[in-house]
N, CA, C and O of each residue as an XYZ file, in Angstrom:
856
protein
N       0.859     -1.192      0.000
C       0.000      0.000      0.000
C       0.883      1.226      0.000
O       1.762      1.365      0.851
N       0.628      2.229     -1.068
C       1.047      3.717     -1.177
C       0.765      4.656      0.144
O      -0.368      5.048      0.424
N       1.763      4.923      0.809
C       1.558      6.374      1.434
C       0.961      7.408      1.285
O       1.092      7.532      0.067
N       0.246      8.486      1.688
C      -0.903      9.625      1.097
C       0.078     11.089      1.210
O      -0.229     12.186      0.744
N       1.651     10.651      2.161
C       2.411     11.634      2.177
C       3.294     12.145      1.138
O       4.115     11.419      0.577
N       3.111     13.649      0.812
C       4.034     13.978     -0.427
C       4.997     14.869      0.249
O       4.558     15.459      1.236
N       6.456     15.123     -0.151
C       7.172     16.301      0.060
C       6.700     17.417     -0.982
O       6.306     17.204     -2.129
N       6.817     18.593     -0.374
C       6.623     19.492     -1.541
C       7.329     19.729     -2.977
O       6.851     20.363     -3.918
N       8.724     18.995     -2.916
C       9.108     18.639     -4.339
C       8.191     17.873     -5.377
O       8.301     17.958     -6.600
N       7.108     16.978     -4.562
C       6.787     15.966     -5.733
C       4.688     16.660     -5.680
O       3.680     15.995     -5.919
N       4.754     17.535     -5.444
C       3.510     18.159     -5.481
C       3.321     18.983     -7.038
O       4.137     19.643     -7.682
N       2.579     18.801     -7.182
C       1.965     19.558     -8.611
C       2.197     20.841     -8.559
O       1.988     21.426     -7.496
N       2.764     21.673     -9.896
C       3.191     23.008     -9.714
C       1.700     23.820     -8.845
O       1.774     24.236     -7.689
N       0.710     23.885     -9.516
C      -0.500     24.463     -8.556
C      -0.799     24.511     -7.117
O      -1.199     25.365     -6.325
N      -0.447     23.254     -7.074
C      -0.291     23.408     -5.626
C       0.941     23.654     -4.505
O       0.887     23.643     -3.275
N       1.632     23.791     -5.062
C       2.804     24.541     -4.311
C       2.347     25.929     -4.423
O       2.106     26.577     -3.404
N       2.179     26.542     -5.874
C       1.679     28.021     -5.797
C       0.674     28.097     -3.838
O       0.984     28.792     -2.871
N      -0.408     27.154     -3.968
C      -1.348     27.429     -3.298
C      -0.589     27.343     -2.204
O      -0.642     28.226     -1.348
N       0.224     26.263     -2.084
C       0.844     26.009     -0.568
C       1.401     27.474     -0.251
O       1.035     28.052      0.772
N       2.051     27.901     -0.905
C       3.265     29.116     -0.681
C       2.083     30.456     -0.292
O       2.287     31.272      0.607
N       1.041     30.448     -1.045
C      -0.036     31.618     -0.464
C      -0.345     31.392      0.454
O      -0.248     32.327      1.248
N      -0.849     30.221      0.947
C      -1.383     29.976      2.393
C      -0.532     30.399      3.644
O      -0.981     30.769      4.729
N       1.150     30.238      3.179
C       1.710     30.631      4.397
C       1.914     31.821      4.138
O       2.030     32.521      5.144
N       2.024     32.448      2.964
C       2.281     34.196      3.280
C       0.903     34.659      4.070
O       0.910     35.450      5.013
N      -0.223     34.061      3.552
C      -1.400     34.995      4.058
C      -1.211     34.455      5.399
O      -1.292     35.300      6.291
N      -0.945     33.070      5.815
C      -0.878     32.734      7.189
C      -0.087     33.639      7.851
O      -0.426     34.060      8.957
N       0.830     33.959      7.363
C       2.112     34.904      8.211
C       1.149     36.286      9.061
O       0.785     36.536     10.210
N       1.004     37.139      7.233
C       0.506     38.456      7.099
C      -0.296     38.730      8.334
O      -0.240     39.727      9.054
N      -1.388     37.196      8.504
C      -2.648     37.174      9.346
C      -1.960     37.758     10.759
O      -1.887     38.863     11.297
N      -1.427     36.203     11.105
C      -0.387     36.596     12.741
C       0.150     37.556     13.173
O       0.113     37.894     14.356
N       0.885     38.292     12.040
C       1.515     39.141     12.123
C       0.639     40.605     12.668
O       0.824     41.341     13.637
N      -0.286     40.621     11.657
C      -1.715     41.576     12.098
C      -2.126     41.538     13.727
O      -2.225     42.514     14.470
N      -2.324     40.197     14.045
C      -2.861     40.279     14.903
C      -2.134     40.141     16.127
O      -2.684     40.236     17.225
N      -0.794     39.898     15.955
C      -0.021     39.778     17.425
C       0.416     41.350     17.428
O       1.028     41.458     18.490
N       0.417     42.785     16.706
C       0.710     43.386     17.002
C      -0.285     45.017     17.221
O       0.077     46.078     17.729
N      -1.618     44.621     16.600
C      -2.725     45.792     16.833
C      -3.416     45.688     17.850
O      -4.634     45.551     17.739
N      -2.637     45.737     19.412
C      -4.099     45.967     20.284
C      -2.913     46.403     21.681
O      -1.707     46.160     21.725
N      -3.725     47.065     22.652
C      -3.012     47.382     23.588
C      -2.534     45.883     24.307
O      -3.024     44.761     24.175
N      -1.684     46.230     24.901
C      -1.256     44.457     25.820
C      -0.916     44.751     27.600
O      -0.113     45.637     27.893
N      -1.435     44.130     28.428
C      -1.048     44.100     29.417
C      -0.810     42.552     30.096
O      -1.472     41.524     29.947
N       0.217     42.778     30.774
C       0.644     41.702     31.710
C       0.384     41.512     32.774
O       1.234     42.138     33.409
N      -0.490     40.870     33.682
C      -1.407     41.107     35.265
C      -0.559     40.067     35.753
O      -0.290     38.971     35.262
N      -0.167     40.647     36.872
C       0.554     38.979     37.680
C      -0.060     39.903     39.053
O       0.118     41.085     39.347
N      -0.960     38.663     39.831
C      -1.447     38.479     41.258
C      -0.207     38.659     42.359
O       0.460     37.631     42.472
N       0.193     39.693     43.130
C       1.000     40.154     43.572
C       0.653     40.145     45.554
O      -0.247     40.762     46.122
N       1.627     39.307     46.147
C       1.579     40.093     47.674
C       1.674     40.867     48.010
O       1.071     41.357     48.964
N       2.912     41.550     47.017
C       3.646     42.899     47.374
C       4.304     43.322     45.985
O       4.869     42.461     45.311
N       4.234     44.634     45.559
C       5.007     45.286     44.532
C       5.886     46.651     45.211
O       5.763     47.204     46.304
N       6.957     46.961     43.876
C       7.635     47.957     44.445
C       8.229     48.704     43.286
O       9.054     48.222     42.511
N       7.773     49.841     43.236
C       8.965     50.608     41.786
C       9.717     51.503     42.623
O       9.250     52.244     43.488
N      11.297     51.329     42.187
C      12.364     52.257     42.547
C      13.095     53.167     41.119
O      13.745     52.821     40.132
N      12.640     54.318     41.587
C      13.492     55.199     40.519
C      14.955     55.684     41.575
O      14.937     55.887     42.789
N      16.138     55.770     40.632
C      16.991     56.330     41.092
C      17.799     56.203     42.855
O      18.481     56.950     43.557
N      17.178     54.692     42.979
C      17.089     54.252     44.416
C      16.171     54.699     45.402
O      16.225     54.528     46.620
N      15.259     55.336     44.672
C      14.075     55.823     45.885
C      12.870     55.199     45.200
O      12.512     55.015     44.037
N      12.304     54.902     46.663
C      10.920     54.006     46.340
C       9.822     55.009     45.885
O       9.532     55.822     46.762
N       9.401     55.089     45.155
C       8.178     56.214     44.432
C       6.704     55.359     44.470
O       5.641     55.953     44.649
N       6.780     53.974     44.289
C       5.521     53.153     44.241
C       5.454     51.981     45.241
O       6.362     51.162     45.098
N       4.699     51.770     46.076
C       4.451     49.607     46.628
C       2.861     49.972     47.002
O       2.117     50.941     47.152
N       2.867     48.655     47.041
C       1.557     47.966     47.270
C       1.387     46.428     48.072
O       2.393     45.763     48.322
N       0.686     46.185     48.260
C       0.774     44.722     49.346
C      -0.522     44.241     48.275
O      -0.983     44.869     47.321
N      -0.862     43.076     48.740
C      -1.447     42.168     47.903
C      -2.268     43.587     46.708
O      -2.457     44.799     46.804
N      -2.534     42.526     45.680
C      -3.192     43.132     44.419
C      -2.437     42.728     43.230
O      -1.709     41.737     43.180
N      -2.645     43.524     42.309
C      -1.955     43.378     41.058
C      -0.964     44.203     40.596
O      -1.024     45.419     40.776
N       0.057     43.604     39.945
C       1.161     44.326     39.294
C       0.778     44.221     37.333
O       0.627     43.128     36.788
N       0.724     44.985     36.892
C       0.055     45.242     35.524
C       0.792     46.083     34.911
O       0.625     47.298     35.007
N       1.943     45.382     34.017
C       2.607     45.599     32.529
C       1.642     46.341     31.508
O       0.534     45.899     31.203
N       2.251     47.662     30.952
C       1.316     47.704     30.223
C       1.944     48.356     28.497
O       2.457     49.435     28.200
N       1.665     47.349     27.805
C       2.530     48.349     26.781
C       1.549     49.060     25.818
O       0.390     48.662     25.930
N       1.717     49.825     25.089
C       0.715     50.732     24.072
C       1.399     50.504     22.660
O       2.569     50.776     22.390
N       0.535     50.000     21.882
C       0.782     49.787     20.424
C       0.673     51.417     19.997
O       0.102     52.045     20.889
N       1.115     52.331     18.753
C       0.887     53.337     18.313
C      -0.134     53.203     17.635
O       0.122     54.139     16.878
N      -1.318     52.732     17.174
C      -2.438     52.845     17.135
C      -3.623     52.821     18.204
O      -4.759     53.107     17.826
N      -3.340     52.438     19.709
C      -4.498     52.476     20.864
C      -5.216     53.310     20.217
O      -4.997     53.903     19.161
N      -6.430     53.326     21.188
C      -7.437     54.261     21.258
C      -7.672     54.370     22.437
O      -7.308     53.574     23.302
N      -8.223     55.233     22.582
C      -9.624     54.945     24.085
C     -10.285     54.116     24.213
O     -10.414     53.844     25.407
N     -11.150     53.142     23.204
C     -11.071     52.570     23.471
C     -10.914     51.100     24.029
O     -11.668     50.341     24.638
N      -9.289     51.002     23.449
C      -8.335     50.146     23.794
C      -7.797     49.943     25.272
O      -7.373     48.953     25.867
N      -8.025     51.597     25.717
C      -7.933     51.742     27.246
C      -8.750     51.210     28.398
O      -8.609     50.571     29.441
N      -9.728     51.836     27.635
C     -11.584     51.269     28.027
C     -11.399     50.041     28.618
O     -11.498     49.770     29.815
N     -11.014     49.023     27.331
C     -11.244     47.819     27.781
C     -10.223     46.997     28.814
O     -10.551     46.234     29.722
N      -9.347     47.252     28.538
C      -8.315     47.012     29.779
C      -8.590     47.457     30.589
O      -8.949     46.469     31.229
N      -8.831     48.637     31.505
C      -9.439     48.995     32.459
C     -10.439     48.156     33.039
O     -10.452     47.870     34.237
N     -11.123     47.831     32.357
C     -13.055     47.216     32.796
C     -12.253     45.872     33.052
O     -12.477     45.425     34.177
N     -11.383     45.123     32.299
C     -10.916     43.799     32.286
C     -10.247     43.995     33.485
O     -10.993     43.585     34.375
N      -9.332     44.367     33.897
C      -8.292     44.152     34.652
C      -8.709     44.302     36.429
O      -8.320     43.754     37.461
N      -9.877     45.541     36.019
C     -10.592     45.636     37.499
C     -11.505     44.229     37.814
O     -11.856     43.948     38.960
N     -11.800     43.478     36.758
C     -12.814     43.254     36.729
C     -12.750     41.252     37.049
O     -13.554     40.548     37.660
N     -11.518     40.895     36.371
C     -11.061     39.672     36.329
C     -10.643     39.085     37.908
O      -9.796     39.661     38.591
N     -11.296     37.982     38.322
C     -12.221     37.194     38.996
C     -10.238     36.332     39.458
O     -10.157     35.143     39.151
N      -9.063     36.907     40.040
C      -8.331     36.438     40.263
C      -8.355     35.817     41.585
O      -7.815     34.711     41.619
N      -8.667     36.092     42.284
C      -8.611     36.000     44.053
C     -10.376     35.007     44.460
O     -11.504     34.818     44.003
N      -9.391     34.628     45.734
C     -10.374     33.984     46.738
C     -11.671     34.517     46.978
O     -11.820     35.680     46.602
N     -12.733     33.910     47.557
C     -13.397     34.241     48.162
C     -13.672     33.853     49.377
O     -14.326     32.858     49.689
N     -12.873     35.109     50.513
C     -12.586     33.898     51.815
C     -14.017     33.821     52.945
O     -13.886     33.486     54.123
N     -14.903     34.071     52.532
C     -16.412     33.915     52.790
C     -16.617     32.409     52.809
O     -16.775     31.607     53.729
N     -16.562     32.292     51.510
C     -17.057     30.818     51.171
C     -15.718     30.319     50.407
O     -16.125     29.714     49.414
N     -14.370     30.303     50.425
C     -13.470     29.261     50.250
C     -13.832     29.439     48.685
O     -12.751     29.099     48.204
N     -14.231     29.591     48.149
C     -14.119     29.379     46.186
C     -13.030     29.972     45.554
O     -13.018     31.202     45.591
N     -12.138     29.430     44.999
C     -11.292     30.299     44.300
C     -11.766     30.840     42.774
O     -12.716     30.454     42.093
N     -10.933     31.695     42.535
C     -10.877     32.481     41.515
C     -12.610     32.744     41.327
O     -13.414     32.151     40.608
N     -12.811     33.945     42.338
C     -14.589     34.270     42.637
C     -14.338     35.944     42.903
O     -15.359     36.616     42.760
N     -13.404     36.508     43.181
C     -13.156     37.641     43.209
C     -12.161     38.516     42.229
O     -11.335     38.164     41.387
N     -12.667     40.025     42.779
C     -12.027     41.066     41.625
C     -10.617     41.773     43.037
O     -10.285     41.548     44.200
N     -10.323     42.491     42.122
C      -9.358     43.675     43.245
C     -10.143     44.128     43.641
O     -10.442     43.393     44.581
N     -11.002     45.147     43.620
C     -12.243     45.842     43.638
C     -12.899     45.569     44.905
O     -12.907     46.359     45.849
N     -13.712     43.871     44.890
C     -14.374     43.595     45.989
C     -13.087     42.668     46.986
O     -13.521     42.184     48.031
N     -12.064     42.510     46.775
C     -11.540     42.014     48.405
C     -10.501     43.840     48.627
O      -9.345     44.025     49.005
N     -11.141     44.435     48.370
C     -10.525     46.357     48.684
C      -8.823     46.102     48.266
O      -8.107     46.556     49.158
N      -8.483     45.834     47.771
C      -6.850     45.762     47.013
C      -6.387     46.503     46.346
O      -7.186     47.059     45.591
N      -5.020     46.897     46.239
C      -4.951     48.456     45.018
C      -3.984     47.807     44.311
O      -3.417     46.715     44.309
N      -3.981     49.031     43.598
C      -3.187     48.758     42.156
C      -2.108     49.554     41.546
O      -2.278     50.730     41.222
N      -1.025     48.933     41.392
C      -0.181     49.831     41.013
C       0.370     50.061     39.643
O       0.699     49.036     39.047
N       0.534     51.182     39.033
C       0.913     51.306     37.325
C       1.759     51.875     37.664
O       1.991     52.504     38.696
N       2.687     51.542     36.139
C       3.756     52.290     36.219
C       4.234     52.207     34.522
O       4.433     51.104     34.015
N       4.351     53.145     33.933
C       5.018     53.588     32.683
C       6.032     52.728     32.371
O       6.984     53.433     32.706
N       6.485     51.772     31.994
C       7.448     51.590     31.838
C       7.884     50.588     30.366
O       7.112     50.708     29.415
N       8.687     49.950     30.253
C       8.296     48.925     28.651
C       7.623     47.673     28.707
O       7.332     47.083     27.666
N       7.292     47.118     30.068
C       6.683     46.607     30.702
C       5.689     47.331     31.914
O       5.944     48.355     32.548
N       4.406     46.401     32.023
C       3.710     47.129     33.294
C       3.287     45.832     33.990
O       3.168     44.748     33.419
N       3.019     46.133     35.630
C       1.935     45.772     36.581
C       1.177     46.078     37.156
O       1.307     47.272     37.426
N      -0.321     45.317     37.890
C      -1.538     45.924     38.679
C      -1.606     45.243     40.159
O      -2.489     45.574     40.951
N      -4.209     44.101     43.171
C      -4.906     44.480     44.145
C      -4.220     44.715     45.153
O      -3.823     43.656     45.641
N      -3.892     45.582     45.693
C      -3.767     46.838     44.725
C      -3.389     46.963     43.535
O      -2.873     45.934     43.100
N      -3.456     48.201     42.498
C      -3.228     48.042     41.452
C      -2.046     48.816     40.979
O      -2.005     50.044     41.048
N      -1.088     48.082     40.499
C       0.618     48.997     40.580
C       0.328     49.101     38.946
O      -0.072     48.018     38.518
N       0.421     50.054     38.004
C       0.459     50.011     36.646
C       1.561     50.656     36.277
O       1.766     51.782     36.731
N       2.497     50.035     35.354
C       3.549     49.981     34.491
C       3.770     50.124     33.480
O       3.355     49.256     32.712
N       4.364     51.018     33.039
C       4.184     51.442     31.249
C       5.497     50.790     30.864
O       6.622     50.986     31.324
N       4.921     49.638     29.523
C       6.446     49.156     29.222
C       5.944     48.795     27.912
O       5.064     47.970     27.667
N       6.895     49.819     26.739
C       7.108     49.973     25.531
C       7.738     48.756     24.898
O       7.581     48.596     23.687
N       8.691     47.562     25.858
C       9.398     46.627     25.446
C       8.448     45.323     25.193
O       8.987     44.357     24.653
N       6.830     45.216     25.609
C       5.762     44.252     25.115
C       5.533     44.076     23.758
O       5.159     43.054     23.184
N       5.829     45.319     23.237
C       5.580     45.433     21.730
C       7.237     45.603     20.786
O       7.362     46.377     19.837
N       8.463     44.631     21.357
C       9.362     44.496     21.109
C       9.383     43.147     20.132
O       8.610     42.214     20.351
N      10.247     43.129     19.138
C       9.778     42.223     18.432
C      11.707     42.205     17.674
O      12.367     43.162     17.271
N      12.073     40.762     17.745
C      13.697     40.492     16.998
C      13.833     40.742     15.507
O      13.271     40.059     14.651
N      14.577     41.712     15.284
C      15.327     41.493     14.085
C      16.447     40.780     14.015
O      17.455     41.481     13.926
N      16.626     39.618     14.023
C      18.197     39.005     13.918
C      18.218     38.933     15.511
O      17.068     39.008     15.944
N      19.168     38.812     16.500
C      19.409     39.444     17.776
C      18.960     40.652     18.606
O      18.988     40.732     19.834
N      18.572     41.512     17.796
C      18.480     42.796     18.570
C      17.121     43.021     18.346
O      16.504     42.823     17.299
N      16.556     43.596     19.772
C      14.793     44.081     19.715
C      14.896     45.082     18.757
O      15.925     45.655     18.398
N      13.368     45.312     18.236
C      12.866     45.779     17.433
C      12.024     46.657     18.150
O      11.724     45.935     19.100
N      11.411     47.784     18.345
C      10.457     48.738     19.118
C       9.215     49.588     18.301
O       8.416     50.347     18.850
N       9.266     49.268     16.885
C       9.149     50.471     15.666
C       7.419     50.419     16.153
O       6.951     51.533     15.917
N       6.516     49.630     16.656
C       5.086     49.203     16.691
C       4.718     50.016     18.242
O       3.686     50.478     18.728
N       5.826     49.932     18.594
C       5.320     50.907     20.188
C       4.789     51.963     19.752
O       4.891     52.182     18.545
N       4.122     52.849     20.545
C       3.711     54.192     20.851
C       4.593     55.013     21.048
O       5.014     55.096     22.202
N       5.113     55.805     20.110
C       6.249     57.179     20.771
C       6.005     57.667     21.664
O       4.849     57.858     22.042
N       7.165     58.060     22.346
C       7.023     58.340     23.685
C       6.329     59.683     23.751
O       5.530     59.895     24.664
N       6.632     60.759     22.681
C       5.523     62.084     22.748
C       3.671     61.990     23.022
O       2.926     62.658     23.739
N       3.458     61.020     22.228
C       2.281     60.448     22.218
C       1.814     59.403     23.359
O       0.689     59.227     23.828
N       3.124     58.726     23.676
C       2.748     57.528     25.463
C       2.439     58.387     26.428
O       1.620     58.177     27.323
N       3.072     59.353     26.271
C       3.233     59.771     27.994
C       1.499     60.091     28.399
O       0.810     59.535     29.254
N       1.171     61.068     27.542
C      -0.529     61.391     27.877
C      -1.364     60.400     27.833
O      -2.239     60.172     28.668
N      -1.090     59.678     26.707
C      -2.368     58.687     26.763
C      -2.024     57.790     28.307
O      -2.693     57.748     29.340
N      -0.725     57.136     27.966
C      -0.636     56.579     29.946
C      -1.242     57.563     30.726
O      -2.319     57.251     31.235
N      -0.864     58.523     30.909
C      -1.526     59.598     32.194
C      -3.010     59.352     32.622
O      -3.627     59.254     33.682
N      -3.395     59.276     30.731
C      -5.256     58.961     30.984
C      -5.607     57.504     31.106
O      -6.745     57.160     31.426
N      -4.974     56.937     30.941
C      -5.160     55.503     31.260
C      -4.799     55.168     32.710
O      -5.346     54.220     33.274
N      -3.708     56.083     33.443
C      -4.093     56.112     34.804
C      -5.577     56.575     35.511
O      -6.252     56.132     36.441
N      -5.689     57.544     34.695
C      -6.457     58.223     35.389
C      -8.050     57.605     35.557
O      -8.868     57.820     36.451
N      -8.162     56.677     34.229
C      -9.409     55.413     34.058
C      -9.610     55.137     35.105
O     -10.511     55.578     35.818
N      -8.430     54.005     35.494
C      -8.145     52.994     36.789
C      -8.875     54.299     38.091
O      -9.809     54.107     38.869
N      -8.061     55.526     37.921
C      -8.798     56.088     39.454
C      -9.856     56.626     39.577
O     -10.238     57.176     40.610
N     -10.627     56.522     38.280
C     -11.815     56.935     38.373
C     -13.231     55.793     38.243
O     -14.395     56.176     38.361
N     -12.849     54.438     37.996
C     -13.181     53.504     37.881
C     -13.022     52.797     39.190
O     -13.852     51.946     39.510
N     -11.869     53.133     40.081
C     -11.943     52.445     41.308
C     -11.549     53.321     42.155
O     -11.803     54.469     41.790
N     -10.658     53.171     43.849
C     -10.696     53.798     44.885
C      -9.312     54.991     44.242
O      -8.170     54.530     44.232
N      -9.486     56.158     43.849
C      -8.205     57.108     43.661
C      -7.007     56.582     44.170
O      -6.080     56.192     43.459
N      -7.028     56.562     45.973
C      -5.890     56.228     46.223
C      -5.393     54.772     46.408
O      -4.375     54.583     47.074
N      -6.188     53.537     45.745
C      -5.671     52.419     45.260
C      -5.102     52.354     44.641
O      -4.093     51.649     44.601
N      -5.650     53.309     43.633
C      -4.438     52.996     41.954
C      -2.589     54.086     42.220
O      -2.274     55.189     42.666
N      -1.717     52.611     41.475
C      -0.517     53.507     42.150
C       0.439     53.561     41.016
O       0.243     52.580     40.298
N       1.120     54.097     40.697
C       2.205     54.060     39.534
C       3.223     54.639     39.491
O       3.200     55.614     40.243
N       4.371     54.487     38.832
C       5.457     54.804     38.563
C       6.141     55.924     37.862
O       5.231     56.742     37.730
N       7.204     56.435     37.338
C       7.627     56.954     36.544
C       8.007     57.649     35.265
O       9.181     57.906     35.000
N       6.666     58.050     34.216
C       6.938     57.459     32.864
C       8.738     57.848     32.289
O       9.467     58.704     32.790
N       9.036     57.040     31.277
C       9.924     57.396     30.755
C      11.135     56.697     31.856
O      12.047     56.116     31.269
N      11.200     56.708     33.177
C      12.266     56.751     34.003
C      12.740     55.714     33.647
O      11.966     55.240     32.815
N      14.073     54.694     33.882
C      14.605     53.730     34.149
C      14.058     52.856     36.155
O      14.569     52.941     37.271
N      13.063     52.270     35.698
C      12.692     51.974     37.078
C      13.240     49.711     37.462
O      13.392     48.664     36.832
N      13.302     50.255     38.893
C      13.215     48.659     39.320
C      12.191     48.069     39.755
O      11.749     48.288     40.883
N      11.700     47.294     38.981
C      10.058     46.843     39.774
C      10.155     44.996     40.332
O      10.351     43.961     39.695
N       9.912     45.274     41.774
C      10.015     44.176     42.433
C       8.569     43.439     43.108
O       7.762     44.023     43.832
N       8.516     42.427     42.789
C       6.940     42.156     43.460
C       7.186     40.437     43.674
O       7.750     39.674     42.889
N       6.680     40.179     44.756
C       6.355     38.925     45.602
C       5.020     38.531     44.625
O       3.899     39.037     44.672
N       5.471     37.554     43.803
C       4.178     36.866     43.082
C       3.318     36.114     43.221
O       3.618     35.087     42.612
N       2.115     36.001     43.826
C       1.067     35.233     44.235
C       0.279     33.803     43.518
O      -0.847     33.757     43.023
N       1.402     32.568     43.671
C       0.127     31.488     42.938
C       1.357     30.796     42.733
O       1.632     29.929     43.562
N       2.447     31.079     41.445
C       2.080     32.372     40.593
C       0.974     32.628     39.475
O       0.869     31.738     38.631
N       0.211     33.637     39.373
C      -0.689     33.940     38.721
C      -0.175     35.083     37.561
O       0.526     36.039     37.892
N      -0.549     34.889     36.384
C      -0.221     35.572     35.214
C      -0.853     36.085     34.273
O      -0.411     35.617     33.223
N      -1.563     36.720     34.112
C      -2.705     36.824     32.867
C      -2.025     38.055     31.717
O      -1.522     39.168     31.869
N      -2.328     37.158     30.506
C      -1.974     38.586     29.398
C      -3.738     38.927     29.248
O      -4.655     38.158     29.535
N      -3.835     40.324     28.708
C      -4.737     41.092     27.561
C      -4.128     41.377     26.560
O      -3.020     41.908     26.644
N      -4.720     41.083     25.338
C      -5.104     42.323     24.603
C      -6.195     43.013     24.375
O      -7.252     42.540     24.794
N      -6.202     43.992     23.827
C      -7.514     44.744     23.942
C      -8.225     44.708     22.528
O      -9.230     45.386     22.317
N      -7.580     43.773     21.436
C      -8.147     43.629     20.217
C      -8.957     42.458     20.723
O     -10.042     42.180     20.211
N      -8.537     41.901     21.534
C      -9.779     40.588     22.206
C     -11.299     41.071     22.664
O     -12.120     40.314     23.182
N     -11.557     42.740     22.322
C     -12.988     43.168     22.742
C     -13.534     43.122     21.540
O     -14.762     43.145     21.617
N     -13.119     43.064     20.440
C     -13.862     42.965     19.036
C     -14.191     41.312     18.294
O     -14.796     40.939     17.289
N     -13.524     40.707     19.264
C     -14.148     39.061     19.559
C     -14.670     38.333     20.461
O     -14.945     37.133     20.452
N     -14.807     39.201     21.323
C     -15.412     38.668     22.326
C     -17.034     38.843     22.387
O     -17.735     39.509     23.148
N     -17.310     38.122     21.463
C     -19.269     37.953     20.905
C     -19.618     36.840     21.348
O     -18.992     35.786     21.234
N     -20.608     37.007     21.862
C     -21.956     35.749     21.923
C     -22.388     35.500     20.768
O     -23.139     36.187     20.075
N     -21.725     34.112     20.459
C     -22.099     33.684     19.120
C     -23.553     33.503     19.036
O     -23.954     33.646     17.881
N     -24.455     33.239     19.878
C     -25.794     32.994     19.494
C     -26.750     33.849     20.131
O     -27.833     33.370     20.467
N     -26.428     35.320     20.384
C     -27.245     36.190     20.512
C     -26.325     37.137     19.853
O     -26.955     38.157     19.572
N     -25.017     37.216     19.472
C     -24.592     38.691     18.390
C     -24.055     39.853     19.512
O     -23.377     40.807     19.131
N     -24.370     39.699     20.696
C     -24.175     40.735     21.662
C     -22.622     40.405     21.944
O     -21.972     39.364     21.853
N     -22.233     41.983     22.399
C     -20.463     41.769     22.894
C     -20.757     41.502     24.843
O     -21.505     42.086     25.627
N     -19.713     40.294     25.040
C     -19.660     39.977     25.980
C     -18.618     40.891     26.663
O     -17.491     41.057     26.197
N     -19.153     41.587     28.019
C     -18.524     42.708     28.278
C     -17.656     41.665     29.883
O     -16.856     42.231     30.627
């Protein structure tokens, strides 16, 4: 009995054409989509800490530490939705009734700390601006060209802080430096890790009612 396996040498000219489109458009696709949407990094935190210049400027005790990088296309809202997500995601206990993963930052009172940096973290909520999420290899060396310039980061971070403190307790939400060279240290809880993106709100449908699942 014949094998059904071919190498692509012994494939019909047509279908190599086809093969060879499938992976460019396959590429093109990935490529699209691993780099248009805001991204944050949530890791469940005991304790966080940003040091600029050897002085502590940010900590927090339990909550979240939240990476946050900005593609140069965000929007508002790209912000939007990270915000609503990040307050909103069901990481923690519920030490009432023992259930895990049943709570937000929000309801066990936890803050959050941000911080500008190329990376970020968030109960409390520590937020981190980090331009290096949207780093990508040429050969050896990162690539940055998809980040948000920093003329254009600094404000939109500011207002993307300012979401978090108007969405939850002011002086929960905590952050860092933009632009600075910071050290961010945090005692990691679990460990627990969650990425976003925020192009994940334009798929996130109820397939059988059409409505966006918020």
């Amino acid at each position: 009995m014949h094998g059904f396996h071919h190498s692509l040498s012994t494939l019909p000219s047509f279908a190599k054409a086809a093969n060879k489109t499938t992976k460019k458009s396959t590429f093109a696709s990935c490529k699209t989509l691993r780099i248009r949407a805001m991204r944050a990094v949530v890791q469940r935190v005991n304790s966080a800490s940003v040091e600029v210049d050897g002085n502590m400027v940010s900590e927090i005790g339990p909550g979240l530490l939240v990476l946050v990088g900005l593609h140069e296309s965000d929007t508002d809202s790209d912000a939007d939705y990270i915000c609503r997500k990040v307050l909103n995601m069901r990481l923690f206990t519920n030490e009432s009734t023992g259930r895990g993963w049943d709570q937000n930052v929000m309801q066990r009172n936890y803050e959050v700390l941000l911080v500008q940096i190329v990376t970020v973290p968030i109960a409390c909520v520590l937020i981190v601006s980090q331009f290096t999420l949207y780093g990508v290899l040429k050969g050896n060396k990162p690539d940055f060209h998809v980040a948000m310039p920093p003329q254009k980061a600094k404000p939109f971070y500011e207002s993307l802080v300012d979401k978090f403190r108007k969405s939850y307790r002011p002086d929960a939400i905590k952050d860092g430096v933009f632009g600075a060279m910071m050290k961010v240290n945090l005692v990691n809880d679990g460990p627990v890790t969650m990425q976003l993106d925020s192009s994940q709100s334009s798929k996130s449908t109820n397939e059988e009612t059409g409505k966006t699942i918020n």
